[in-house]
C-alpha positions in Angstrom: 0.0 0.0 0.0 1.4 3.6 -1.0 2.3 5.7 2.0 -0.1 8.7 0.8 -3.0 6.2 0.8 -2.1 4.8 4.5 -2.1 8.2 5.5 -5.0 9.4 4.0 -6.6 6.1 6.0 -5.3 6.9 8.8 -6.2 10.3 8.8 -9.9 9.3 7.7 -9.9 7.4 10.6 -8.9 10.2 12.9 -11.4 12.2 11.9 -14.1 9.7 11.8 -13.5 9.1 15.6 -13.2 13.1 16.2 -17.5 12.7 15.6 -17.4 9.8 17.6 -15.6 11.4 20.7 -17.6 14.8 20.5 -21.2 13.0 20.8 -19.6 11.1 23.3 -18.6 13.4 25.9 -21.6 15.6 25.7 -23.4 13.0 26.8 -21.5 11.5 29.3 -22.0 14.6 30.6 -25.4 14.8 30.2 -26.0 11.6 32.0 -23.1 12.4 34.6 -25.2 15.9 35.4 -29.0 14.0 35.2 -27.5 11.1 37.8 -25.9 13.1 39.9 -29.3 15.6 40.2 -31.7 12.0 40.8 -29.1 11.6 43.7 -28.9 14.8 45.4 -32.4 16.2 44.6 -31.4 19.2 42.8 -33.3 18.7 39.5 -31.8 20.8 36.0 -29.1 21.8 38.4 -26.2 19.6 37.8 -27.6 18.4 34.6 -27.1 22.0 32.8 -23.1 21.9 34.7 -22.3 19.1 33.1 -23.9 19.1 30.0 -22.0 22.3 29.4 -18.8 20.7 30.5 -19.4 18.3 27.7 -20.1 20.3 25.3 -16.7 22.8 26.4 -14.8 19.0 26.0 -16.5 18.1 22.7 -15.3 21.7 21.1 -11.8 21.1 22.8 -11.3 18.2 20.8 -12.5 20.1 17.5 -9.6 22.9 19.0 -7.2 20.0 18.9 -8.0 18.5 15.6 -7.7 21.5 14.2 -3.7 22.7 15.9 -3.0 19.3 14.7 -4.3 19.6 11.3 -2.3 23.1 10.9 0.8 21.7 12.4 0.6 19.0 9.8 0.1 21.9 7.0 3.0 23.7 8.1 5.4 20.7 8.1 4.0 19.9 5.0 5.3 23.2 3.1 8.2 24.3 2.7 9.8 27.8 2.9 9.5 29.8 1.0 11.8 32.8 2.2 13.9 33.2 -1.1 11.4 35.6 -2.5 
């Protein structure tokens, strides 16, 4: 297999599990906040807390896709200081 296509596999496969990890911690906070309000009695209160901590971690990995996908870029092209 050519190199470009392993890494065009592997960086499909990134991505794909990018989606994967967003949904997934928005609603692990979700269900983190709606437990921990059927435990202490304090209804929308912990929900809300948490399902914005989620979403804050699902846009944090979007943050870090993206530095990594620009670092990639830049080591990708080269210089051009020579005018």
């Amino acid at each position: 297999m050519k190199e470009d296509t392993r890494r065009s596999i592997r960086e499909l496969a990134y991505y794909s599990s990018l989606g994967l990890s967003i949904v997934l911690s928005i609603f692990i906070g979700l269900f983190a906040g709606i437990y921990l309000d059927a435990t202490f009695g304090t209804r929308p209160v912990f929900t809300f807390v948490f399902l914005g901590l989620g979403i804050v971690a699902g846009f944090r990995n979007i943050f870090h896709a993206m530095n990594k996908l620009r670092k990639e870029d830049k080591d990708k092209k080269p210089d051009n200081k020579d005018g």
